[in-house]
C-alpha positions as CSV (number, residue, x, y, z in Angstrom):
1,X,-10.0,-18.5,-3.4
2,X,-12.8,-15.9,-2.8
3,X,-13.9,-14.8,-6.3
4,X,-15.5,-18.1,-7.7
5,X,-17.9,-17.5,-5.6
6,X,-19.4,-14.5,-7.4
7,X,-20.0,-16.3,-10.5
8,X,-19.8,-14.2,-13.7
9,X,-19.6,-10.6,-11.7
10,X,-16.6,-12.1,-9.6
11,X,-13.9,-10.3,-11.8
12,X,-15.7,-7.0,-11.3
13,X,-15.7,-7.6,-7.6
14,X,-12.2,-8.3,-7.6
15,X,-11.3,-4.7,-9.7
16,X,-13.8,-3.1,-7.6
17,X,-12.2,-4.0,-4.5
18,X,-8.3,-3.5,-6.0
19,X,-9.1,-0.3,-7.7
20,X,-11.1,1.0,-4.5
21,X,-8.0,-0.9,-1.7
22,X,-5.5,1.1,-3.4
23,X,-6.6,4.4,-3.3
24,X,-6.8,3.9,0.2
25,X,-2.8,2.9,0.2
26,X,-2.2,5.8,-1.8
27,X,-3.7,8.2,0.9
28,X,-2.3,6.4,4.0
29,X,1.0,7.1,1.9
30,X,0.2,10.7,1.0
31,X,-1.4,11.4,5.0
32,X,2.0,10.2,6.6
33,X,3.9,12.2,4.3
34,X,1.6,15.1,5.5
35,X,1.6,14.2,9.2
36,X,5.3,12.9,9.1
37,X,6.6,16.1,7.1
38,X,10.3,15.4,8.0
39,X,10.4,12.1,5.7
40,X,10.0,14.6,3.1
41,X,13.6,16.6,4.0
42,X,15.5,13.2,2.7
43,X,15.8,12.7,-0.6
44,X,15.6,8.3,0.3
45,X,12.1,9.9,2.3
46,X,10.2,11.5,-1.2
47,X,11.9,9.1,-3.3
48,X,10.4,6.2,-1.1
49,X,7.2,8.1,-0.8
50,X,6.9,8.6,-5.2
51,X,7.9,5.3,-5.8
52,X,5.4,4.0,-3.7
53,X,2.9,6.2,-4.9
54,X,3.9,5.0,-8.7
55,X,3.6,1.3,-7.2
56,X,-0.4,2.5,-6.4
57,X,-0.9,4.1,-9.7
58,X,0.3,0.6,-12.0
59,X,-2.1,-1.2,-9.3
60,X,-5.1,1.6,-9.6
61,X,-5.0,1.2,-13.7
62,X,-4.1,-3.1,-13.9
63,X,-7.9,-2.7,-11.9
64,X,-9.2,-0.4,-14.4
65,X,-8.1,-2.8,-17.2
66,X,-8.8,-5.6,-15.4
67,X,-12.4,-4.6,-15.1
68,X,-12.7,-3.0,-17.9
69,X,-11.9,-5.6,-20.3
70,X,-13.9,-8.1,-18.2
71,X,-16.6,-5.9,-18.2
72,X,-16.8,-6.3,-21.8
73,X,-15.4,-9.4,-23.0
74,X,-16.4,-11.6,-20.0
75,X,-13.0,-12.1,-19.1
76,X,-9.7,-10.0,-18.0
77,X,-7.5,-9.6,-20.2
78,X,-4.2,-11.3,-19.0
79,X,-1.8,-8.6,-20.4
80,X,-3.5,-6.3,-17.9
81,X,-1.1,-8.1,-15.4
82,X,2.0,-6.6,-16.5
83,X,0.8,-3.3,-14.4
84,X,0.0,-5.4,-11.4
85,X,3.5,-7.2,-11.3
86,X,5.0,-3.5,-12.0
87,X,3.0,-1.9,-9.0
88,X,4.2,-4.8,-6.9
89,X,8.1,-4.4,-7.8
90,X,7.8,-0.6,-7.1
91,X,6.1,-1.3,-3.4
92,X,9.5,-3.3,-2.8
93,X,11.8,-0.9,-4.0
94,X,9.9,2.4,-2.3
95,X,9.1,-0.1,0.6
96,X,12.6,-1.0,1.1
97,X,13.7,2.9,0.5
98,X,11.0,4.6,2.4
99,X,11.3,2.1,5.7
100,X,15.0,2.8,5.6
101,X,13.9,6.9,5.7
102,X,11.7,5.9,8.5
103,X,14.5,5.2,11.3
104,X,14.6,8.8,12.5
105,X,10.9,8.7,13.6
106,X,10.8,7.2,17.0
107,X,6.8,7.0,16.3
108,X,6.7,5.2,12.8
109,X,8.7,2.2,14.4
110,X,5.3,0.0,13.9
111,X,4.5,1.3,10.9
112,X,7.8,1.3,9.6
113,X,7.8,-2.0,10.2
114,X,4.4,-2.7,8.3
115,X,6.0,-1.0,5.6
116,X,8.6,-3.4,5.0
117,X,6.3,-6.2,5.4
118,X,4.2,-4.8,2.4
119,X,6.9,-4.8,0.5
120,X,8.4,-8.5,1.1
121,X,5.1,-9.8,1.1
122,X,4.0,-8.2,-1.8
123,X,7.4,-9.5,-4.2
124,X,6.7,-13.5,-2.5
125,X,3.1,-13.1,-3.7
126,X,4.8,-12.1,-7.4
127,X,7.5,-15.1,-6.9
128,X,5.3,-17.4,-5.9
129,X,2.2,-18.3,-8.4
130,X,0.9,-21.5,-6.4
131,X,-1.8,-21.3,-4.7
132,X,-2.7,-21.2,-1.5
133,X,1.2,-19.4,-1.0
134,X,0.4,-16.5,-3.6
135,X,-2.8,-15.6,-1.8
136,X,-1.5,-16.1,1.8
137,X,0.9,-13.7,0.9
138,X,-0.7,-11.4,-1.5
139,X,-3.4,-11.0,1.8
140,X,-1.4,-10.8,3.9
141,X,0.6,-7.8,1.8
142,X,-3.0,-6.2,2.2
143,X,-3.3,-6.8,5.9
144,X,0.1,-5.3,6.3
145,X,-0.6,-1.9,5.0
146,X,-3.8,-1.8,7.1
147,X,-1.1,-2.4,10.2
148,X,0.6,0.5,8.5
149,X,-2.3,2.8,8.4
150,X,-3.7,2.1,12.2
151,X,-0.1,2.8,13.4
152,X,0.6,6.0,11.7
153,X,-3.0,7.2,13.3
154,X,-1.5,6.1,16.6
155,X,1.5,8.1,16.1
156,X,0.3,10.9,14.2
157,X,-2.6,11.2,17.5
158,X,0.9,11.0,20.1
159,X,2.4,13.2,18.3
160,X,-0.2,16.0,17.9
161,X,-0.8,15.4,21.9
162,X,2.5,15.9,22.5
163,X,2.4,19.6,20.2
164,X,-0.8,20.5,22.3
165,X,1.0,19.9,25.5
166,X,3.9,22.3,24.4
167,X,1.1,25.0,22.8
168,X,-0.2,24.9,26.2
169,X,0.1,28.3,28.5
170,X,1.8,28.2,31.5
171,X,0.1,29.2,34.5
């Protein structure tokens, strides 16, 4: 939809901004493990959290070999989206594992939700190849992990508020 209009650079735009959108998935992955650190005592919680993390990885190198071979052939090269239909099937299996390891916090509720949503959204945009449905819901796979993100920020501030206000002396 968007990348005709970039004429001949478009398909480096389009790795550009996958390679560059899912590094920052990886770390909003990586910060609520950090912030979150019970999600790693479950094995369903670091499970969830690697496959997820894999899921980033196949979409950080489909962009490198999607830009690289348009880069210098003009064009992608279409095998390239083998590892973008692989990341996509591991964000719904370590969506669908790491949302269920996300009950116990009371604070991830939003995100957890966002989290499943990635992961639905992101298999219709694989099932469905027709345009404008595959975009809708590729985007909207994208918009979802942004929910995900500014929710875990949220909590993650609650919750350190909540720690200070324990730390606190008494007077």
């Amino acid at each position: 939809m968007v990348w005709p209009s970039f004429g001949d650079s478009g398909h480096l735009v389009f790795a550009i901004c996958q390679l560059i959108g899912w590094a920052l998935v990886a770390s909003i992955i990586v910060d609520i493990g950090r912030v979150f650190p019970s999600l790693s005592t479950t094995r369903s919680g670091r499970a969830g959290r690697r496959v997820l993390l894999a899921g980033c990885t196949f979409q950080v190198l489909f962009a490198l070999a999607y830009g690289l071979t348009a880069a210098a052939s003009g064009e992608p090269n279409e095998a390239s989206f083998v590892l973008f239909l692989a990341g996509f099937l591991a964000q719904l299996v370590g969506g669908i594992v790491w949302w269920r390891a996300m009950k116990p916090e009371p604070g991830l509720r939003v995100a957890r939700i966002g989290v499943l949503a990635t992961a639905i959204l992101g298999s219709l945009a694989m099932a469905v190849g027709t345009d404008p449905f595959h975009d809708v819901f590729l985007l909207s796979s994208y918009a979802a992990w942004a929910a995900v993100g500014m929710s875990a920020v949220r909590a993650s501030a609650t919750e350190t508020e909540a720690i200070s206000q324990l730390q606190r002396p008494v007077s």
